[in-house]
Structure formats: structure tokens, C-alpha cells
N, C-alpha and C positions, 0 to 999 in steps of 0.2 A: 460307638463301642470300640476298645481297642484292646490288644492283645498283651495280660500284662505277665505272662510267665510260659513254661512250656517243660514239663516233665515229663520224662522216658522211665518203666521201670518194666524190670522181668516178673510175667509171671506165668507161672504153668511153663516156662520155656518160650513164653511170648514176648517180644516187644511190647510195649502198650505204651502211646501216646496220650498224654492229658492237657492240653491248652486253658486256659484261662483267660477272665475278660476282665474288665473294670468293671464290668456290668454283673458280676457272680454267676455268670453263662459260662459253662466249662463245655471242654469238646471231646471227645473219644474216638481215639485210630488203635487199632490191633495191626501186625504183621504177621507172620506165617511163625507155628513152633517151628521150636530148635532153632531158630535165632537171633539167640542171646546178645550174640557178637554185632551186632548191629545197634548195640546202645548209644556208641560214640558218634556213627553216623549219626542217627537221631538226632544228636545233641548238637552234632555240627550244624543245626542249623535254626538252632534256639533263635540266638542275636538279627537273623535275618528277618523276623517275622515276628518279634516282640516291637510295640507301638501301630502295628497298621490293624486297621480295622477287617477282622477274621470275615466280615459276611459279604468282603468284595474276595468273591474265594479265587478267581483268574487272578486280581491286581497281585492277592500273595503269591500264588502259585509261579509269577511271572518271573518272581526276585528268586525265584528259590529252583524251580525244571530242570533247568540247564545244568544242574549239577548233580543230576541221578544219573542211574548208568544202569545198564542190562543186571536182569537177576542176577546177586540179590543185593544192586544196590541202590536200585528203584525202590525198594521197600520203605527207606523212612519217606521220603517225597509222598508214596501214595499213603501212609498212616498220617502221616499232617495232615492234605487235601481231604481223608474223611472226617478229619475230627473239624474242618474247617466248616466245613456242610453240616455237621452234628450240632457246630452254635450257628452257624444262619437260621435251620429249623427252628431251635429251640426257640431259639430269638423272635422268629416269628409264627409259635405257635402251629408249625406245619411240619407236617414227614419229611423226609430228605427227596421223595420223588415225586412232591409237589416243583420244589425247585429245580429239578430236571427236565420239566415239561411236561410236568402229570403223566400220571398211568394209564398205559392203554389195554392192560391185562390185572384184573381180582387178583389170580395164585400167577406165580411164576414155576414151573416148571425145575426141578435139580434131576440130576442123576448120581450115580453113585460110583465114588472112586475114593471111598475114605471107610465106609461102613464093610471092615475087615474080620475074616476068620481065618485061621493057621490054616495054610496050605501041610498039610500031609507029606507032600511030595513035589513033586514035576514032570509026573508023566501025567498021560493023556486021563488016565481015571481020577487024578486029583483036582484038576483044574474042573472035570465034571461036577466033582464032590461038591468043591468050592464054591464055584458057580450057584448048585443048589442051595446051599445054605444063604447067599446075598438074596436068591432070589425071593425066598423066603421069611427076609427080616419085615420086621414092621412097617417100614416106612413104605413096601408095597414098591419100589424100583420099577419103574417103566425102560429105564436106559443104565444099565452098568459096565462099567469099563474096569479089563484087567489088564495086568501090566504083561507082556509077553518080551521072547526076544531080550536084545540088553537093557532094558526098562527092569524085566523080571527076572534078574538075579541069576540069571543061566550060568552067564560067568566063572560063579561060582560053583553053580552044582553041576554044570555038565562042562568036562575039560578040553572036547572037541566041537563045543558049538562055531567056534571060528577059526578062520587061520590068524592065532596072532598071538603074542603072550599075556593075558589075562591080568588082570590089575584091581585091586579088591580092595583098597586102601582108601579110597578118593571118590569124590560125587561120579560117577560114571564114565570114567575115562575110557572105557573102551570103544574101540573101533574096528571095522574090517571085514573082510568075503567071510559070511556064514559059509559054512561047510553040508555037505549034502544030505548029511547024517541029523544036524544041527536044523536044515530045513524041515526038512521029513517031521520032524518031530515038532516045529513051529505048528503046521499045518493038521495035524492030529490033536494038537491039544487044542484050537481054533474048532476043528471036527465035532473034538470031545463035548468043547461047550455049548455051541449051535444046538447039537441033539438034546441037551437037557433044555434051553431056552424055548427052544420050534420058535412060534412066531412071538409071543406071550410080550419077552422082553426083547430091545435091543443091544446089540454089542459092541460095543466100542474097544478098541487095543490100543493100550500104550506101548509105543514100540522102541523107544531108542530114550537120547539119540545115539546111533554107532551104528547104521546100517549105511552100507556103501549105495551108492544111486543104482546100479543093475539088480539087487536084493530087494532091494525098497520097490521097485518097478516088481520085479519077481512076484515079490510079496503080493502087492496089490492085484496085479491080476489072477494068482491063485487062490483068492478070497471070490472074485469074482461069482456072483450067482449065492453068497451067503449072505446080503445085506447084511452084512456089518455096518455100523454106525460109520465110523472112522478111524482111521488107523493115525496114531497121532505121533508128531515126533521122531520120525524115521531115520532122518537125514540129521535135523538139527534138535534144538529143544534144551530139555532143562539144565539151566546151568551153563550155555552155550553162549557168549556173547556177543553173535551176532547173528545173521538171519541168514543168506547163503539162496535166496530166491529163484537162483540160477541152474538152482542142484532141483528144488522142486519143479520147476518147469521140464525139465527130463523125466517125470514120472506124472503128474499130478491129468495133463493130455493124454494119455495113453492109456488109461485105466478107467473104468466106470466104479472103482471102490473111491468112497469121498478119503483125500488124503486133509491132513489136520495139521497146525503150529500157529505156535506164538505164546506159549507161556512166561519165555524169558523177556520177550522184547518188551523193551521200555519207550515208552511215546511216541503217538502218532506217527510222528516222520519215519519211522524205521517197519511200519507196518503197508508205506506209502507200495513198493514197489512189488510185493504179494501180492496187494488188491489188484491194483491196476492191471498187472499182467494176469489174472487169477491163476498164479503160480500155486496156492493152493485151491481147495475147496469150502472147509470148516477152520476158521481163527478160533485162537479160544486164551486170550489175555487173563492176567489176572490182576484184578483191581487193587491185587497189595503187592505189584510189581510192577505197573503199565506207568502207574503215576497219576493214578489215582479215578474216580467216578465221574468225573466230566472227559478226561481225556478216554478214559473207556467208550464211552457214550458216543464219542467223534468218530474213534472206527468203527465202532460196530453201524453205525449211521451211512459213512463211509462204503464198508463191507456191501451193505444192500445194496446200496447204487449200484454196486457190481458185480452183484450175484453169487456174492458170498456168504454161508450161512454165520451162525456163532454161537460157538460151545464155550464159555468163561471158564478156563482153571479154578480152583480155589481149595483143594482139598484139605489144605493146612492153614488155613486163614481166622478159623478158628469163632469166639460166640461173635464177637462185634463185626470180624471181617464178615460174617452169614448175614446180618443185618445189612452193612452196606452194599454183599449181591441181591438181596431182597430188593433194597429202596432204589438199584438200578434196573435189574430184570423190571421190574415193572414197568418200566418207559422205553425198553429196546424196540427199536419195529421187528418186523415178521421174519427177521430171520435167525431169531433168537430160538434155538433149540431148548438150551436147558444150562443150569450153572453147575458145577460139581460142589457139592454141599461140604461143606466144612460142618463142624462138631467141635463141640467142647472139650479139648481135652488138656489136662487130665479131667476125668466128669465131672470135677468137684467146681469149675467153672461155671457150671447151674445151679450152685448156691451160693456165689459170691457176684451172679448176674442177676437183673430183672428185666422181662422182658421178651425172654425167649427158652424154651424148656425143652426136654432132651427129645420128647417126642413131637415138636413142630411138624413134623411132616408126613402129611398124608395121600397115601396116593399117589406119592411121588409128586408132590406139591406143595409150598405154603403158601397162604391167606396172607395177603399184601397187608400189613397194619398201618393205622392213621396215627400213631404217637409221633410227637413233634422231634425232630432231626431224625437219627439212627433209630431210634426206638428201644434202645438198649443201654442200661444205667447200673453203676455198681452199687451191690451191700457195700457200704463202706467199711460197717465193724468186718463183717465176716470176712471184704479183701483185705485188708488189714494182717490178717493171720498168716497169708501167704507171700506179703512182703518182706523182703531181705534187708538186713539191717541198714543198709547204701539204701535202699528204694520207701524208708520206714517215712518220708514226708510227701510222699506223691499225693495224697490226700487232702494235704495242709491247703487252708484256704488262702 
């Protein structure tokens, strides 16, 4: 079999990779909405991996690694590497988490960091509010995580959370000493949510990144005694291109709150020096930025050996990226906590899919499926309606 074409097209605000074989085995990668802007990447690396045969998915992945780079330019690397695994399966008639090493878990476990309702406000009775209503949605949430701190938007609505001048224009540029005022109120709205939860659900906080290493330390020990999940992204994190190990180890010893990172970081090597020093506690990659479901599979393998848990990113990965945390959760060893669920959006993505539907999750869990690669396959006519006049042959056989 060999690889005889390879198109990128937008839709819903997705990347979406389609591969082709000589064998009429096509392959399917999504990337994270809103972006767009990563078509050209995609494309730069058509010619690299047209002719080799798609089901030695390491020999391609070889030609082509080395030239990703931290969120979010890991992204086409890891939607090629899924679509690579999506014609291996198909090819031979088996899920994608047969070829990972079989499943050692039926349901894999998600939490909730995407299934949203308008927050009201930013004090301590909203984030209560809020809280009730996630805990309450269908899918039953055993683990939800909000975003608090420069993660949640403070920035903007309170103009003394920090000492520094505030910056609203740009993926998270802020930085610097929370203010005492700014703390006080971290810690209330953290209060707020606990008392609605009690034990029922867990809490996870997205916390940064922009919080200086003496706050981040702060932070963690004034949770202390509320089991929180994890507090994620303090220091470093999204959008952040590089890892900063150094900064965690200042905090991650000194606190019994589990501290959290690794959404941006792309490939193995760059997760090498977290684990080994367990600089943090909980990693948590995402498979449409790490560079892809074998290289995932390596740290989180990795991770255990050294007593690390792992919580996968994914909120914006969208129907196929859910598919591919599926057909890996199911082969992670035991230190696999839960994946954060991605969804279809815009909704209309569950009727130009088959395969996976808007209510998959129950109990805060989905049923590992046996369909051969990803599991997930397009209406052709119906996606068809959603492509852009530039994207109108991605179909074409």
C-alpha cells in the first residue's frame, strides 16, 4: 500500500486531514477549532509522505517529527499520525487500539473541561452557580475542571488581580505577583465551588499560565485539605513554548495539592526532564499537539515508571480528535486518570459524522468501540455542504 495524495480542508473551524492510498483506504486527523491558520503547515508536509507506505506509521512519522514544534505547531504532525493509524486499522480490519497493544480497560474514563454554561459573573456565587449547572448535565461528570486565575479571564474583569498592566488582545500574555485582594478572591471562588461539589465530583483548576513560582507555591498550599484534582498550568502551559521544569520543582515538593502540565509540549524528549525529576505530579498532552497516539502512548508509559499520573488535554479536538483519545485511553496503564472530552462543535458535526453521537457519554464514560481504525467516518454528501469553495475536492477520490 502506498500513500497516493494528502488533503487539508476547514471545517466547523477545524483542520481536517484526509490521506489516501492506492488501495482506496483513506485516513482521517482532526486538529483543535479555530485553527484555521494551520492549513499551510498541514500541507507543508504533503510531498514528505506521498509514496511510503501509510501502515509503517513510525517509518513516516520518522521523515516528517522533527519538524513540529510546541503548540500549536505540533498540530499537523499529530492529525497526519492519526489519519496514519486510521488506514493501518482499516487496512486490517481492527480499531486503532488493537495496534497500540490492546485495551486494557471496556470505558475509558473523560472529564469535563469543554461542556460550558455562561458564567453570570466572577464572584464567589457564580462560579457556585456554574459549577451546579456542569454538575448536573447529562453526561454525569465525575471530574470537572474550571478555569480560575489568568486561565479565567480575571484580567479582564477584575483590574487589580495583579501587579502589572493587563493585556486582552493576545492568547494569554499575562504575567506577574497576584495581589492580595486578587488572592482573597482565588480562594473564595475555589470555596464557593467545593461547597456545591462536597465529595460527589472532583475539581480540577486551570490556572495560568502567568502565575510567578511564590503564588503558584501560595496557591497550592492554600487548597491544601480540599482535594482538588489538580491545579494545572501555573507556571507554564498553553501556548507556552517551552517547559521551564526548573520553575516546577520550586513548588510541585512542597505541596500535597497534585500540580499539572504539558498541554503545549510536543514530543517525547521535551517531557523527558518533568518525569525523571517528577517536577510535576499529573502530565496531561494532547494527542493533537504532542505529535501524535504512539508518541502519547511513550510518555504516558514513561510517566508510570515514575510515578506520574495522566490527565490528556483535548477540549478542542473535536469528533475524530474524541475518537483518537478513545482508541488510546483504552491502552494507557494505571495511571491514566481521565481524558477531557472534546465535542462536536459546531453540533452540526454529528450529522456530517458517523460513528459517534452527541450523547456518547455516560457516567462520565465511553464504551471502547471494535470499528476498524478510528471508528469515525464522514457523510460524504452532507460534509460536502460545509466545504469552502478552495476545500470543494477533499472528497474526490
Amino acid at each position: 500500500m502506498k500513500i497516493t495524495d494528502m488533503k487539508c480542508a476547514i471545517i466547523g473551524g477545524s483542520p481536517v486531514v484526509r490521506i489516501t492510498t492506492d488501495e482506496g483506504i483513506d485516513g482521517l486527523g482532526q486538529g483543535e477549532t479555530a485553527k484555521p491558520y494551520l492549513k499551510p503547515m498541514v500541507m507543508f508536509y504533503r510531498d514528505m509522505i506521498i509514496g511510503k507506505d501509510p501502515t509503517d506509521v513510525e517509518r513516516v512519522m520518522l521523515g516528517i517529527r522533527r519538524m513540529g514544534a510546541f503548540k500549536p505547531w505540533g498540530t499537523a504532525v499529530s492529525m497526519i499520525e492519526m489519519a496514519l493509524w486510521d488506514i493501518a486499522g482499516k487496512a486490517l480490519g481492527a480499531p486503532v487500539y488493537k495496534l497500540l497493544g490492546g485495551k486494557v480497560r471496556d470505558r475509558v474514563q473523560v472529564y469535563n473541561g469543554n461542556v460550558r454554561f455562561k458564567m453570570n459573573g466572577n464572584e464567589p456565587e457564580h462560579f457556585a452557580e456554574n459549577m451546579q449547572k456542569m454538575m448536573d448535565a447529562p453526561q454525569g461528570f465525575t471530574i470537572i475542571k474550571q478555569a480560575i486565575g489568568f486561565h479565567g479571564g480575571w484580567v479582564r474583569s477584575m483590574d487589580d488581580f495583579f501587579y502589572g498592566n493587563p493585556v486582552t488582545t493576545q492568547r494569554h500574555p499575562n504575567r506577574g505577583t497576584i495581589t492580595r485582594k486578587g488572592f482573597n478572591r482565588l480562594i473564595a471562588c475555589i470555596e464557593a465551588m467545593t461547597d456545591v461539589m462536597g465529595d460527589k465530583v472532583g475539581l480540577a483548576l486551570d490556572c495560568g499560565p502567568g502565575m510567578t513560582v511564590p503564588d503558584a507555591l501560595k496557591l497550592a498550599k492554600a487548597v491544601e485539605g480540599m482535594n482538588i484534582m489538580w491545579l494545572e498550568d501555573m507556571v507554564t502551559g498553553d501556548y507556552t513554548p517551552y517547559v521551564l521544569a526548573d520553575l516546577y520543582k520550586q513548588i510541585t515538593p512542597y505541596t500535597t495539592t497534585p500540580i499539572h502540565t504539558g498541554e503545549q509540549i510536543y514530543l517525547r524528549q521535551n517531557f523527558v526532564e518533568l518525569i525523571e525529576t517528577s517536577a510535576v505530579n499529573v502530565l496531561g498532552p494532547d494527542p493533537a499537539d504532542v505529535g501524535g497516539l504512539a508518541e502519547m502512548k511513550f510518555i504516558a508509559e514513561y510517566a508510570d515508571l515514575h510515578g506520574l499520573l495522566f490527565a490528556p488535554h483535548g477540549t478542542f479536538d473535536g469528533v475524530i480528535g474524541l475518537a483518537a483519545h478513545v482508541q488510546l485511553a483504552a491502552t494507557l496503564p494505571d495511571n491514566y486518570i481521565a481524558f477531557e472530552l472534546p465535542r462536536g462543535n459546531p453540533e452540526w458535526w454529528y450529522d456530517i459524522t458517523e460513528g459517534i453521537s452527541a450523547d456518547i457519554v455516560k457516567d462520565s464514560h465511553i464504551e471502547v468501540w471494535d470499528r476498524p481504525g478510528l471508528g469515525v467516518t464522514f457523510i460524504e454528501d452532507e460534509a460536502k455542504k460545509y466545504l469552502s469553495e478552495e476545500d470543494a475536492s477533499f472528497f474526490d477520490k
